[in-house]
N, C-alpha and C positions, 0 to 999 in steps of 0.2 A: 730503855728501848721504847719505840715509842707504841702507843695499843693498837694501830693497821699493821703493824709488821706481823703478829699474829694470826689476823686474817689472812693478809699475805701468805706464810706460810704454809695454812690450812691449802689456799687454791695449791698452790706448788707441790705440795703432795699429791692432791686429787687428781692434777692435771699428768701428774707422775703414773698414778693409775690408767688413768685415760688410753695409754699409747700401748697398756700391755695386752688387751684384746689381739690389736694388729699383730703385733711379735709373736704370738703365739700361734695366729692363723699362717703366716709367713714360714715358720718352724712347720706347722702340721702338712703345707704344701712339699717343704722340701724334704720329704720321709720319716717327719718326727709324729711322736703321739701326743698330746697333751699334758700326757703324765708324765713322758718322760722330759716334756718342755718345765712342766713346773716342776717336777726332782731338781734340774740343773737350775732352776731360779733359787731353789733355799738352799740349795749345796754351793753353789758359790755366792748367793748374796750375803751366806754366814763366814765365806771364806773374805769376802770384801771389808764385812764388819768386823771379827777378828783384826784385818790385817790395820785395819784403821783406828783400833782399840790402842793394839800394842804399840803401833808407832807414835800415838800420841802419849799415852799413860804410862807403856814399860813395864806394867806388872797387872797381876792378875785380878779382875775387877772382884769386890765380895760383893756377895749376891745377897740383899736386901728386898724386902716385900718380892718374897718369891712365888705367894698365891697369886698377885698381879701379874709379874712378868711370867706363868708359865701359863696364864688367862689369855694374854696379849700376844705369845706365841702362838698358842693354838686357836685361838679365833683365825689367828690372818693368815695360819697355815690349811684352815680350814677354808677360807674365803678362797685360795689359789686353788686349792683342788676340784671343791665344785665348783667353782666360775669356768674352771678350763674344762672341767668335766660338760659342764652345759652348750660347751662347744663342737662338742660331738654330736646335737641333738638340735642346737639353733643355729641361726644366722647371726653374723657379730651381730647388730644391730637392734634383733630382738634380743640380746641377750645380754647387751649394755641394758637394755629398757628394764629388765627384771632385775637386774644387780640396781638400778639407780632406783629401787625402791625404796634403799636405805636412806633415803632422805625421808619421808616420813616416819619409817619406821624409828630410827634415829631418835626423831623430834619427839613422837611418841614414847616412844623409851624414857626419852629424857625429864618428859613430864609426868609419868609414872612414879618415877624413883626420886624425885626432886616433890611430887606431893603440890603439883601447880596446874593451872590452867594453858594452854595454847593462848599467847597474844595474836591479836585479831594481827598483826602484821606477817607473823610467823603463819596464820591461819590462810592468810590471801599468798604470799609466796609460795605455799605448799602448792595451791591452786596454780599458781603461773609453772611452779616446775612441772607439775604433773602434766597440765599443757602442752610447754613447752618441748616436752619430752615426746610428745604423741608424734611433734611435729620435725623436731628435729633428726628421730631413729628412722624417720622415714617410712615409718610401717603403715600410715591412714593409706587406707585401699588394697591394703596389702593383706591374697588371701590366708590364713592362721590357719586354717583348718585341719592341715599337714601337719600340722607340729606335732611331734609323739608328746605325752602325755611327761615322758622323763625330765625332757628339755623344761617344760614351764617347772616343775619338780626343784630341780637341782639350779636354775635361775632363779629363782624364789629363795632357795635356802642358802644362795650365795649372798642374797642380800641380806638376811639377817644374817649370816656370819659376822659382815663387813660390820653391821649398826653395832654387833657385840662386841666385834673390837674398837672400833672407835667410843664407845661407853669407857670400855676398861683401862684405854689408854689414855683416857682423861682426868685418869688416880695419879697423882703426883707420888713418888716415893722420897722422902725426903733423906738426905743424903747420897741418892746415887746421880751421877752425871749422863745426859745423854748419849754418851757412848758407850757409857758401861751397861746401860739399859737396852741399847741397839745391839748388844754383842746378846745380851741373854736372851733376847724375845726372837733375833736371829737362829740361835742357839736351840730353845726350846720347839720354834717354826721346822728345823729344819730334821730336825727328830725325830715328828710328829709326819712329816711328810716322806722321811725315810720310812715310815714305818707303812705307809699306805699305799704308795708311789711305786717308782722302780727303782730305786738306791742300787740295784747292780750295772747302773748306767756308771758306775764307780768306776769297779773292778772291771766288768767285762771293756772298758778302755771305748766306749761309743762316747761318754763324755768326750774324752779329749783328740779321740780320731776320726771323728767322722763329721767335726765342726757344729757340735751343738754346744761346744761351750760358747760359741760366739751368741747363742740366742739368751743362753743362761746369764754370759755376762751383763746382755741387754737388760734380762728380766729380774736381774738381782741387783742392779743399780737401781731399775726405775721401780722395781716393785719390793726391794729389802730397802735399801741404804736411806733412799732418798723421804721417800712417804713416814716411812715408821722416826727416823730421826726429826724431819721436821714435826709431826702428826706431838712425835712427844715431849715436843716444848711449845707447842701451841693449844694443842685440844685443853690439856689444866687450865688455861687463862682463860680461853672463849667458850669454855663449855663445850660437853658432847653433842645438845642440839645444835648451836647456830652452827659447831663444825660440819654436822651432819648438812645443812643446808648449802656452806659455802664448799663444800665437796662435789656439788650439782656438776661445778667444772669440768668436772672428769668426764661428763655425754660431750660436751660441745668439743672438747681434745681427742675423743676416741672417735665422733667423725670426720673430725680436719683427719687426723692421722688415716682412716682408711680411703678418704680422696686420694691423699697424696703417697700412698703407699700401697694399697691395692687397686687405686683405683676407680676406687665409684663413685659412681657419680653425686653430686652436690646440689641439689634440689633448692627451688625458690622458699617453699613450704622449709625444708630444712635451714634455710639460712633464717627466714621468720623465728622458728621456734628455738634456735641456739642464742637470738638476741632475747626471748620471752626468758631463757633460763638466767641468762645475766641478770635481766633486771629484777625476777624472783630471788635472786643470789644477794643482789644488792640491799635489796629493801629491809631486811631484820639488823643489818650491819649498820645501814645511815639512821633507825630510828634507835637502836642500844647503845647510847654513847656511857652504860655504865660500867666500869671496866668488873671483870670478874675475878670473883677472889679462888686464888690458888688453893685446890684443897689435897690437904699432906696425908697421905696414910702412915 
């Protein structure tokens, strides 16, 4: 395969994220809560990976580096509950801003634990995302002052969630296949968020009668199945930071999506600064043509 298919992938997860803000503001218009929005994403996005296990494999996956996969669960189960939780408290828009911090943090991260320095390319892209970000969430002039104190809190702590899963899931396991690894971190997520969440969206029958499994389906395709499968055959090869950087993708997809889905409006400054994150995105990708070594736990 060839080494852009990788990157590739990385965007197609991000961009996967991108759309779940909307879904979730769309759910909390039509009589839902957040929690019960993200319950019904890891309750059926485990029900989607199960069912995608079994039909492909037939038997019961054995569970391998289980320190990893129960890391990888609960980071990104942690990442849904306070991102949606900071929904309560922000505007999608600011609250894409404070989740897409994990792009420095990430990068940081990754140079910490790796024992290196930031290349000056990766130094200057951090520079155009953070930019580009100011410009494309729409917030320059926009008064902050209202914002309760929880909302920046729990937006902040969404984005380190997210840097910690994308770290973890950048641990290869060797011997298990990406779907046996999508079933357990589905598995482990979905657990983790029964235990916090509202899991009586089960029994008391609001899942499945009063149409919120149509948002769960939404949110456990584009926020279990699709991110975490791609995320875990891509992040091993390209590293947790430049993934962390070509993830920027996901601000420029969560404002197309709330144009075209809630409606708002699309700013000249915001079209500026969604091209500044492309080209922050590009730039670490055209100057590392060294491919990266797979590393096996």
């Amino acid at each position: 395969m060839k080494n852009w298919i990788y990157p590739l992938m990385v965007v197609i997860a991000a961009s996967c994220y991108g759309i779940l803000s909307t879904i979730i503001k769309v759910a909390m218009k039509n009589g839902f809560t957040s929690a019960e929005a993200v319950t019904s994403q890891y309750f059926i996005g485990f029900a989607l990976a199960a069912l995608l296990f079994f039909v492909t494999q037939r038997k019961m996956p054995r569970l391998k580096g289980w320190k990893i996969l129960v890391l990888s669960g609960s980071f990104t189960a942690a990442t849904g509950m306070v991102y949606a939780h900071s929904l309560n408290y922000l505007p999608a828009s600011l609250a894409v801003v404070l989740l897409f911090q994990f792009t420095w943090i990430g990068m940081f991260l990754d140079c910490i634990v790796n024992r290196r320095w930031l290349k000056r390319t990766e130094v200057f892209s951090l520079i155009l995302l953070f930019a580009g970000t100011l410009f494309a969430a729409g917030i320059i002039g926009t008064d902050l002052s209202g914002i309760p104190w929880q909302g920046w809190v729990w937006g902040m702590a969404a984005a380190f969630c997210f840097s910690a899963f994308m770290f973890v899931n950048g641990k290869q396991i060797e011997g298990m296949d990406t779907s046996a690894r999508l079933f357990y971190v589905s598995l482990f997520a979905a657990i983790i968020v029964g235990l916090f969440q509202t899991p009586e969206i089960v029994w008391n029958g609001q899942l499945f009668t009063e149409g919120l499994w149509i948002y769960g389906l939404l949110l456990g395709f584009f926020g279990i199945i699709m991110p975490i499968y791609f995320f875990s055959i891509a992040v091993p090869r390209v590293g947790s930071g430049l993934a962390s950087i070509l993830s920027a993708m996901e601000l420029p997809v969560a404002v197309i999506a709330s144009v075209l889905i809630l409606n708002e409006t699309l700013s000249s400054l915001q079209i500026v600064g969604i091209f500044i994150i492309l080209i922050g995105m590009v730039l670490p990708s055209a100057f590392n043509r060294t491919p990266k070594t797979v590393e096996h736990i």
